[in-house]
N, CA, C and O of each residue as an XYZ file, in Angstrom:
616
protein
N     -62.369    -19.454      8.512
C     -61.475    -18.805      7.578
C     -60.758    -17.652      8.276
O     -61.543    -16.867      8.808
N     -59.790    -17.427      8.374
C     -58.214    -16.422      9.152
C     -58.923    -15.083      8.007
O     -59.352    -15.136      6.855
N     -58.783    -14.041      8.931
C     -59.126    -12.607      8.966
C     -58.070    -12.170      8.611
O     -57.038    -12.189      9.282
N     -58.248    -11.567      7.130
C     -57.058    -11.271      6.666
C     -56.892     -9.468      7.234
O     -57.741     -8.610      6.993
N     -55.495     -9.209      8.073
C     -55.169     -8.192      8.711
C     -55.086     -7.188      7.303
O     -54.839     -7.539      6.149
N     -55.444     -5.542      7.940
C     -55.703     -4.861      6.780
C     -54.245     -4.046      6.139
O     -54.555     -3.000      5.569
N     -53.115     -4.262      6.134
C     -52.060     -4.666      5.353
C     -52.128     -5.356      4.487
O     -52.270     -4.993      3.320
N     -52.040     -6.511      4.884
C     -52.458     -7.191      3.675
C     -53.551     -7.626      2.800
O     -53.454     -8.538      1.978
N     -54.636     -6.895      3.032
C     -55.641     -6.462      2.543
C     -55.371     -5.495      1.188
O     -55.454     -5.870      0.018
N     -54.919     -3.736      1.819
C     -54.791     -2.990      1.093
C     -53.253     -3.774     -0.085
O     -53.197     -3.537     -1.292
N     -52.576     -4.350      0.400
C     -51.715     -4.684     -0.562
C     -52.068     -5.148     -1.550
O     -51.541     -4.707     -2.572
N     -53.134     -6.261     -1.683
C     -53.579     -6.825     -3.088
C     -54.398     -6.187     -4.228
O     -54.862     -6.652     -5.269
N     -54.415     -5.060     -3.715
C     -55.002     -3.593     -4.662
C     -53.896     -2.857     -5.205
O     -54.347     -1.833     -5.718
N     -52.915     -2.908     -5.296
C     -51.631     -2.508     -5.939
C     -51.165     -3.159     -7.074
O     -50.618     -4.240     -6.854
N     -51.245     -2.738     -8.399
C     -50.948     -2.679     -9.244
C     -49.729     -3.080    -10.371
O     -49.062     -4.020     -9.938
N     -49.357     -2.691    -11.462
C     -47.948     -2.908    -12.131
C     -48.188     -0.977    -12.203
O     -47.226     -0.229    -12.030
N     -49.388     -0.531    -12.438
C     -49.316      1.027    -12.458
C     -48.816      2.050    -11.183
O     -48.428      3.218    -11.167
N     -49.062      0.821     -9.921
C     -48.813      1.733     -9.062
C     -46.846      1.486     -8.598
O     -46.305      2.481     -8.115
N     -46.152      0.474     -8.744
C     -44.963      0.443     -8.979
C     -44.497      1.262    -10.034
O     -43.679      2.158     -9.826
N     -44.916      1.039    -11.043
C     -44.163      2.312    -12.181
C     -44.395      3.646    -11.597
O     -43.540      4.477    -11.903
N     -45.730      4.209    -10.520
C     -45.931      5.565    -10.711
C     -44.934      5.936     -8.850
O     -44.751      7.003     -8.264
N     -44.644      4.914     -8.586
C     -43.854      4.594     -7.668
C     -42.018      4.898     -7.666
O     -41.298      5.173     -6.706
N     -41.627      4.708     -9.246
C     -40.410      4.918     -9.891
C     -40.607      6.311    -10.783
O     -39.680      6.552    -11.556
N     -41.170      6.790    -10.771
C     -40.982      7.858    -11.233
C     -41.977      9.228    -11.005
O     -42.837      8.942    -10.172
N     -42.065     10.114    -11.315
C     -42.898     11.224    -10.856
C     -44.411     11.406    -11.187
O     -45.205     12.213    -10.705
N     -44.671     10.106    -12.468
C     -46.270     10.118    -12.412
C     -46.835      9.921    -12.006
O     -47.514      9.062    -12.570
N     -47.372     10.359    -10.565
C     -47.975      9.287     -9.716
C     -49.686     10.517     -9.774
O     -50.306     10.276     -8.738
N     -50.150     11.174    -10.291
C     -51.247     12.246    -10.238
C     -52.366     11.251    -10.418
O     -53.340     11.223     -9.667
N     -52.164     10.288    -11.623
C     -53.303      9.898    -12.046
C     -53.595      8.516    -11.009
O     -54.701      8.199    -10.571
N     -52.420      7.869    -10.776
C     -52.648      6.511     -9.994
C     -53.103      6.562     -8.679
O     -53.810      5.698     -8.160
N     -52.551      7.939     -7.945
C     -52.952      8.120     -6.820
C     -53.765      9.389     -6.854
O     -53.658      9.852     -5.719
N     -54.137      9.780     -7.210
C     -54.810     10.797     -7.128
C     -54.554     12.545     -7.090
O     -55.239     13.566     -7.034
N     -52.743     12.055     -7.179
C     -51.867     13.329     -6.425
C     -52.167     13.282     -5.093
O     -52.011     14.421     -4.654
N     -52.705     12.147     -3.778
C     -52.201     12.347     -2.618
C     -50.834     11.910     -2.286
O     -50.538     10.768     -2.639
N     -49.810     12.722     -1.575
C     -48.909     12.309     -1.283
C     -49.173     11.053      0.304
O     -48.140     10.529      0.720
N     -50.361     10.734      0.950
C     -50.376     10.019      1.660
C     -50.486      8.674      1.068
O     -49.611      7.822      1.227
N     -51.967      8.411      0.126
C     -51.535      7.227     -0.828
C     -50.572      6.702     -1.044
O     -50.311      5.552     -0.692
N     -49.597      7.708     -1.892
C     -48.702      7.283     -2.556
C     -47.353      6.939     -1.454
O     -46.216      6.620     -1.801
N     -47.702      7.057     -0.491
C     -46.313      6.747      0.997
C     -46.868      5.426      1.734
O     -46.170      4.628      2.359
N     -48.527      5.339      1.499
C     -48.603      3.968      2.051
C     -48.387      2.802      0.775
O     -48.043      1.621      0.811
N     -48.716      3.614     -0.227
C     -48.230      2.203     -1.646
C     -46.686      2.091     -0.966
O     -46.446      1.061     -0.336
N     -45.869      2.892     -1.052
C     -44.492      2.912     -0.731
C     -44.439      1.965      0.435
O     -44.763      0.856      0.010
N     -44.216      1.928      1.508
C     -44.243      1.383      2.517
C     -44.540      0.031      1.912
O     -43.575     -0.729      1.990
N     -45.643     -0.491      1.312
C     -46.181     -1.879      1.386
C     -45.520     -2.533      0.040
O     -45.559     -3.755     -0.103
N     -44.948     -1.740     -0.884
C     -44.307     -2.095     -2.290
C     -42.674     -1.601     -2.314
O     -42.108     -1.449     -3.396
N     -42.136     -1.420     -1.327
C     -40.964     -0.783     -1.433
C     -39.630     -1.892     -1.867
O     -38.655     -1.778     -2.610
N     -39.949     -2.555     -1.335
C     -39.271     -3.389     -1.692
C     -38.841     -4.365     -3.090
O     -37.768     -4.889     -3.390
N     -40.263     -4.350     -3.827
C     -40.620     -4.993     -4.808
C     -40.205     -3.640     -5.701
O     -39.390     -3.790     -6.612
N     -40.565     -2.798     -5.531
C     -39.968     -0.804     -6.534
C     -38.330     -1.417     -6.591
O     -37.681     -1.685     -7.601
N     -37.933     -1.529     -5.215
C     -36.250     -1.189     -5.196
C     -35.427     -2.770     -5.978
O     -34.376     -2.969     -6.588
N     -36.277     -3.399     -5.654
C     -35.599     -4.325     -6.324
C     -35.758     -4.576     -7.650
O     -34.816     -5.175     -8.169
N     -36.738     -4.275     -8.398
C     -36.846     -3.995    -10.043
C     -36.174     -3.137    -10.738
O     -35.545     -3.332    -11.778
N     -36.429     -1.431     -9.684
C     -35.703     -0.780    -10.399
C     -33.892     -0.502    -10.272
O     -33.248      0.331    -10.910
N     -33.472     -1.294     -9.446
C     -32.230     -1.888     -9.091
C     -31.788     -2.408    -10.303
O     -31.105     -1.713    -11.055
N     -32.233     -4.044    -10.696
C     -32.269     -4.689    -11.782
C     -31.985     -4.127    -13.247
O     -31.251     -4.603    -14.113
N     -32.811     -2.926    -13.281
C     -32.926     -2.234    -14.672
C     -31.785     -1.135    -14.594
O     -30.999     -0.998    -15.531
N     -31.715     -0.329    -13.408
C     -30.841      0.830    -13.314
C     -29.871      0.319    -12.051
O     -30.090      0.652    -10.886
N     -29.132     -0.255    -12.327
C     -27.977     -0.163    -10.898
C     -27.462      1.415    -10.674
O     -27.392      2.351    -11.470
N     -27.163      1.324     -9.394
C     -26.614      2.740     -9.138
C     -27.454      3.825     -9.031
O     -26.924      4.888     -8.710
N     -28.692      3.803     -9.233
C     -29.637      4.900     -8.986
C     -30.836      4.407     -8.226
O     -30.944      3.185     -8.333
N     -32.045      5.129     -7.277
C     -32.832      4.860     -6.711
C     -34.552      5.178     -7.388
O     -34.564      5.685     -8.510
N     -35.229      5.036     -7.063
C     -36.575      5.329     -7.925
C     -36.972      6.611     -6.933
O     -36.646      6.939     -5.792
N     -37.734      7.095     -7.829
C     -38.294      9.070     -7.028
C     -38.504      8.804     -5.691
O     -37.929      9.340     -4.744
N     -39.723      7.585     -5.645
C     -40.164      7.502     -3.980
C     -39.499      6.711     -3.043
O     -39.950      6.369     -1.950
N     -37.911      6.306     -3.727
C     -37.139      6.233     -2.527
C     -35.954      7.653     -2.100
O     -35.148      7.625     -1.170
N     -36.137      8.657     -2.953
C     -35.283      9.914     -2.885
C     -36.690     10.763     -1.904
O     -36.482     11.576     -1.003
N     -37.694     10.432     -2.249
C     -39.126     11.098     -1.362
C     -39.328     10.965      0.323
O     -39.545     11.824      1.178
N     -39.110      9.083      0.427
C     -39.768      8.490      1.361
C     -38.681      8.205      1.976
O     -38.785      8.505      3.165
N     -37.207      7.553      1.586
C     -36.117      6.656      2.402
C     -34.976      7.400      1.941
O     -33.918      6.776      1.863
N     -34.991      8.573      1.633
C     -33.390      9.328      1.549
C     -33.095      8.824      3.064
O     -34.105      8.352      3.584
N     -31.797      8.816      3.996
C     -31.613      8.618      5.173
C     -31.354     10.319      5.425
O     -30.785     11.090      4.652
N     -32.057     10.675      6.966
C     -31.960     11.970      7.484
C     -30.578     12.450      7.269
O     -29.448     11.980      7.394
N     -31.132     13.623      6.878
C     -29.625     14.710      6.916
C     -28.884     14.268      5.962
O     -27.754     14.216      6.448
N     -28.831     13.788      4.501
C     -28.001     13.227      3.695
C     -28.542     14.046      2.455
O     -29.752     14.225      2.315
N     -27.553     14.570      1.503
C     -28.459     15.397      0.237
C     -27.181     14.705     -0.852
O     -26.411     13.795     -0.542
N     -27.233     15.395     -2.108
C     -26.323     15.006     -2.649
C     -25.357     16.260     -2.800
O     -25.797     17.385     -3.035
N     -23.839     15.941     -2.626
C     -22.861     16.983     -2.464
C     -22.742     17.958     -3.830
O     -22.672     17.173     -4.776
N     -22.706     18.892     -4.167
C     -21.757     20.166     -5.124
C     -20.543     19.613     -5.365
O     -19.748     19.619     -4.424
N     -20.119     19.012     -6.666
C     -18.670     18.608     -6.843
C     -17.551     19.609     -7.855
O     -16.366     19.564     -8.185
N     -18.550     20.357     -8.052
C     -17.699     21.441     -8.882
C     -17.143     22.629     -8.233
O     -17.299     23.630     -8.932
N     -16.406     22.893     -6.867
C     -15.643     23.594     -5.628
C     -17.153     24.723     -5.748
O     -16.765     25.885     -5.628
N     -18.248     24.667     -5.889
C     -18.696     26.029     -5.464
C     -19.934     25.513     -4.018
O     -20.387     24.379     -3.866
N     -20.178     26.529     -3.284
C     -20.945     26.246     -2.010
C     -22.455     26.122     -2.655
O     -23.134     26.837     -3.393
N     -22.706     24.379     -1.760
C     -23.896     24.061     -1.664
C     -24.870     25.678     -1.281
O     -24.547     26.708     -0.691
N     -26.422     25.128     -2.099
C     -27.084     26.351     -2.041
C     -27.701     26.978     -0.474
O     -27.995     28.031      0.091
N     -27.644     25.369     -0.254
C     -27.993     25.392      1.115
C     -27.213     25.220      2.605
O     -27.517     24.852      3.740
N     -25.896     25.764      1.822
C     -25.114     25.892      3.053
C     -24.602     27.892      2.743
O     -23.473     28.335      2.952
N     -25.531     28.534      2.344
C     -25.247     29.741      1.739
C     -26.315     30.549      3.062
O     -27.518     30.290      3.032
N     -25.777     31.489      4.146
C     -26.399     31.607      4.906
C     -27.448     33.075      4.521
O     -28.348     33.548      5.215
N     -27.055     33.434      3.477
C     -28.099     34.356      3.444
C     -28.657     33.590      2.133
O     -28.243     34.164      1.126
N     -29.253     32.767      1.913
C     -30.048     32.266      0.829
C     -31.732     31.838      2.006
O     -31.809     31.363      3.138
N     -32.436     32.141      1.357
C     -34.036     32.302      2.421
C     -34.178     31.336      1.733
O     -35.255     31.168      2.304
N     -34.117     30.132      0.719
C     -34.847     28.995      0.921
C     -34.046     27.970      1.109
O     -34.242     26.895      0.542
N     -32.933     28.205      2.022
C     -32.005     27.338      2.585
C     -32.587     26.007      3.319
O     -31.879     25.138      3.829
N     -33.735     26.008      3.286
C     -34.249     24.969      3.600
C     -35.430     23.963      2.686
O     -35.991     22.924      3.037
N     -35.504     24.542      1.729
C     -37.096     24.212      0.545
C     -36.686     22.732      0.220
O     -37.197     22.597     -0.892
N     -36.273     21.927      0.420
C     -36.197     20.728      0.168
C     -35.170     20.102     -1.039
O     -34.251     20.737     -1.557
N     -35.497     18.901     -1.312
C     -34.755     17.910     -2.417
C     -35.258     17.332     -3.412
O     -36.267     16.706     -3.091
N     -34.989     17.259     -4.539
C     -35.952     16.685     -6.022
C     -34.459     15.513     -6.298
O     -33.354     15.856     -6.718
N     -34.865     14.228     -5.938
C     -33.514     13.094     -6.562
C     -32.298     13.835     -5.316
O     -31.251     13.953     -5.953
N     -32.130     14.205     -4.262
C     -31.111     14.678     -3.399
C     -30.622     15.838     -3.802
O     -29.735     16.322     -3.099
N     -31.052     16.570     -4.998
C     -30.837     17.589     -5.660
C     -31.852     18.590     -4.882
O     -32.908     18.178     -4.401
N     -31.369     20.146     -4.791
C     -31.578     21.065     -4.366
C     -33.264     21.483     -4.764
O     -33.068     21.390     -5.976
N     -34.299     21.751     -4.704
C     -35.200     22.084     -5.610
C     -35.535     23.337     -6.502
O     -36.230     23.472     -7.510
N     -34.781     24.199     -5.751
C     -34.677     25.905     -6.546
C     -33.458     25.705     -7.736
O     -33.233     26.576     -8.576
N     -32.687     24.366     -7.662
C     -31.453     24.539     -8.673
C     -32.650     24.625    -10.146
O     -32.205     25.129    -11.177
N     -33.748     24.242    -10.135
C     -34.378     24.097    -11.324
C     -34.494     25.205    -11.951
O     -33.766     25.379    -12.929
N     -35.308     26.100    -11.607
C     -35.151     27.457    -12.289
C     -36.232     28.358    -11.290
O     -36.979     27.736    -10.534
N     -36.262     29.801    -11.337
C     -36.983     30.665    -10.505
C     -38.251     30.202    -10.932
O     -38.962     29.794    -10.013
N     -38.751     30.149    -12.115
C     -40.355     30.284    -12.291
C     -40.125     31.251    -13.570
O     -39.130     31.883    -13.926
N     -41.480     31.121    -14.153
C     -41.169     32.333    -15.284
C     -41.000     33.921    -15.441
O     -41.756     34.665    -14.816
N     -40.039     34.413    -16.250
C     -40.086     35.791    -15.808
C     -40.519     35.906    -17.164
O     -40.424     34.969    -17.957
N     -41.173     37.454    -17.571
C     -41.041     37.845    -18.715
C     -41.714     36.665    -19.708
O     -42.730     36.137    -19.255
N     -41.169     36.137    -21.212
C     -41.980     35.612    -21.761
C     -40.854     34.194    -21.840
O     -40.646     33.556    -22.872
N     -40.230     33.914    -20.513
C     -39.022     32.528    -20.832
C     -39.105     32.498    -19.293
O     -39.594     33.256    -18.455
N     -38.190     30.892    -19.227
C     -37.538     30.253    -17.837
C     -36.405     31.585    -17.434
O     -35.727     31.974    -18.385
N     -36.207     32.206    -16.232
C     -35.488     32.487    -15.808
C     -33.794     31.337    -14.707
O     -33.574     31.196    -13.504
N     -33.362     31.037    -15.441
C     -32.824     29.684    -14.898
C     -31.910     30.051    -13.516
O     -30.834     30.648    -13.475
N     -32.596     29.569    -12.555
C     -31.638     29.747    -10.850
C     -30.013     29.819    -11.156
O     -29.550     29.085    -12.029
N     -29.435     30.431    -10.654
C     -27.846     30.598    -10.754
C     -27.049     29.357    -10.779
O     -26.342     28.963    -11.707
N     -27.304     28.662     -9.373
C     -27.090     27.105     -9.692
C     -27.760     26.222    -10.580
O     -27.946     25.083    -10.152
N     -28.104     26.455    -11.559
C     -28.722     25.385    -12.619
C     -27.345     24.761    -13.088
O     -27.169     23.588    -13.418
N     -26.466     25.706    -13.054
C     -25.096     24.955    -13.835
C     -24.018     24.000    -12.520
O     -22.940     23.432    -12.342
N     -24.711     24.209    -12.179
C     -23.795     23.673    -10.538
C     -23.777     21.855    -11.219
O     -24.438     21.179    -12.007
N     -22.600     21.694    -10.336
C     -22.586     20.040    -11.087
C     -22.504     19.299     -9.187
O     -21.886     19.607     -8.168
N     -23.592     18.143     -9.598
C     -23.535     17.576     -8.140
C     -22.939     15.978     -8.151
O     -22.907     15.390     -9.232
N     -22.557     15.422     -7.148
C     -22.297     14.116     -7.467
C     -23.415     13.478     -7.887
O     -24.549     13.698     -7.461
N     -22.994     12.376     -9.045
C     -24.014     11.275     -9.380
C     -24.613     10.321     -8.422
O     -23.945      9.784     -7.538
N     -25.826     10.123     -8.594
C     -27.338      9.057     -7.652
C     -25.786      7.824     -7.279
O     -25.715      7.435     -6.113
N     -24.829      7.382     -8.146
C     -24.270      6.243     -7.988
C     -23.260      6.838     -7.059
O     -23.256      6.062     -6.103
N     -22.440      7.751     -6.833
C     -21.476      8.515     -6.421
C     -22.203      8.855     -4.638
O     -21.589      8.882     -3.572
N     -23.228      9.006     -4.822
C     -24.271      9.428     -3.315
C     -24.403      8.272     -2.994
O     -23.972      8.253     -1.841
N     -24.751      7.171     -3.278
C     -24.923      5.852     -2.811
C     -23.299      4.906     -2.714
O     -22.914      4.103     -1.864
N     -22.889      5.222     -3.483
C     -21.405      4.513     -3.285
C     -21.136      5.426     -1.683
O     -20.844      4.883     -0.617
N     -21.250      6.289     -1.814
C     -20.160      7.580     -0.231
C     -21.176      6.905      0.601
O     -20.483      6.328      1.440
N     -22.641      6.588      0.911
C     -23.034      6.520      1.760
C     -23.005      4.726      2.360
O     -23.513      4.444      3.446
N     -22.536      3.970      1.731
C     -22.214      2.818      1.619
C     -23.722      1.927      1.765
O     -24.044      1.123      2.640
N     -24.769      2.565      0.134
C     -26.066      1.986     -0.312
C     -25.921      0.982     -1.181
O     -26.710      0.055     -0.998
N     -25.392      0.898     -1.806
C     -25.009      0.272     -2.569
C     -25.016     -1.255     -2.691
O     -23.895     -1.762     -2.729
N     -26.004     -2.035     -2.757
C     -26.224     -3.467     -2.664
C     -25.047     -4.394     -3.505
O     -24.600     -4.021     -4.590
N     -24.670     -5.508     -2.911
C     -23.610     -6.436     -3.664
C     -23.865     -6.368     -5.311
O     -23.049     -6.017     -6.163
N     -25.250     -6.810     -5.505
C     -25.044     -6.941     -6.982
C     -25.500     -5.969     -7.762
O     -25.897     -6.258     -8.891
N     -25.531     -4.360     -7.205
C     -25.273     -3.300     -8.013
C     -23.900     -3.053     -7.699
O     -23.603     -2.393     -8.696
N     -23.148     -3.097     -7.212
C     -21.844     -3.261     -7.517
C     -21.342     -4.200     -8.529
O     -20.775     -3.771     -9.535
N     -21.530     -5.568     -8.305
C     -21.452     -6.208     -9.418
C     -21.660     -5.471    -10.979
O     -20.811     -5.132    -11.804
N     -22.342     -5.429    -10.991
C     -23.365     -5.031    -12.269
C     -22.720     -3.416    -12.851
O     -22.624     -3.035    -14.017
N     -22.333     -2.663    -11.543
C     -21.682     -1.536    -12.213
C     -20.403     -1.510    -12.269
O     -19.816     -0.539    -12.748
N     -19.501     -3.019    -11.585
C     -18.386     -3.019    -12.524
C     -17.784     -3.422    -13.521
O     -16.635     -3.295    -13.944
N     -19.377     -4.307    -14.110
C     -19.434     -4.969    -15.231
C     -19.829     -4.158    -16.547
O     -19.492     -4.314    -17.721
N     -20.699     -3.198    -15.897
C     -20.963     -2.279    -17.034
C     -19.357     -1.088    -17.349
O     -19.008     -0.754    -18.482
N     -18.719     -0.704    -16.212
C     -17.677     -0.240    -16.469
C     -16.659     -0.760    -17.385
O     -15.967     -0.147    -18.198
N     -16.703     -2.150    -17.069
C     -15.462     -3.198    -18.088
C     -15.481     -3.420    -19.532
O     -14.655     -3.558    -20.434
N     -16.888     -3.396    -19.381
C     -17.083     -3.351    -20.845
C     -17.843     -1.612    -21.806
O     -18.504     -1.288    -22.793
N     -17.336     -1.189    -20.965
C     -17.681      0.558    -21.825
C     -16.160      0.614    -22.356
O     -15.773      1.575    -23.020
């Protein structure tokens, strides 16, 4: 009997829970909250994530492909004329990362007082997941299809 290599081993332990927690940000309970888990589910299910959640959402990507397969050096642009946060040279977390290609401080400071203190850029408007993937030329044939079908008929 052929020795099954341990790839495909760990693959047949993957789930319908671990694809859903794969598309979106719940992943605490499925994986444990390791972010290593949850990059080798990725790796071995990525494909099967991108192509479902393709299907359901054209034009947008699932969390752990904005996590794991953004392509280097690519964020999503500021379309409302004001300067990216992170092209602002005296801003100190000019580097803190991306939530969806989105900035992560655009969310809000943290709490002040007895409310959200909301980051300055909270109102900043960025291009759309479909608008970042159209410029970067991601965009698979039949999400194009599909989003100029949904256009025709809106």
């Amino acid at each position: 009997m052929p020795r099954l290599k341990r790839k495909q081993l760990a693959r047949r332990h993957y789930t319908s829970e671990h694809i859903a927690a794969l598309r979106t940000l719940d992943f605490l309970n499925v994986f444990g909250g390791s972010d290593a888990l949850r990059r080798q589910a990725w790796e071995h299910l990525r494909e099967t994530v991108l192509s479902e959640h393709i299907a359901e959402k054209p034009g947008t990507r699932p969390e752990a492909w904005w996590r794991y397969s953004i392509p280097a050096g690519t964020r999503r642009e500021r379309i409302d004329g004001g300067v990216h946060p992170y092209d602002e040279p005296n801003n100190p977390k000019r580097h803190c990362g991306f939530h969806y290609g989105l900035p992560y401080e655009r969310h809000s400071e943290g709490f002040v007082g007895t409310g959200w203190k909301p980051h300055p850029d909270a109102l900043a408007i960025y291009e759309t997941q479909t608008d970042y993937l159209r410029r970067l030329n991601l965009l698979t044939a039949a999400e194009i299809q599909a989003l100029e079908s949904k256009e025709l008929n809106s």
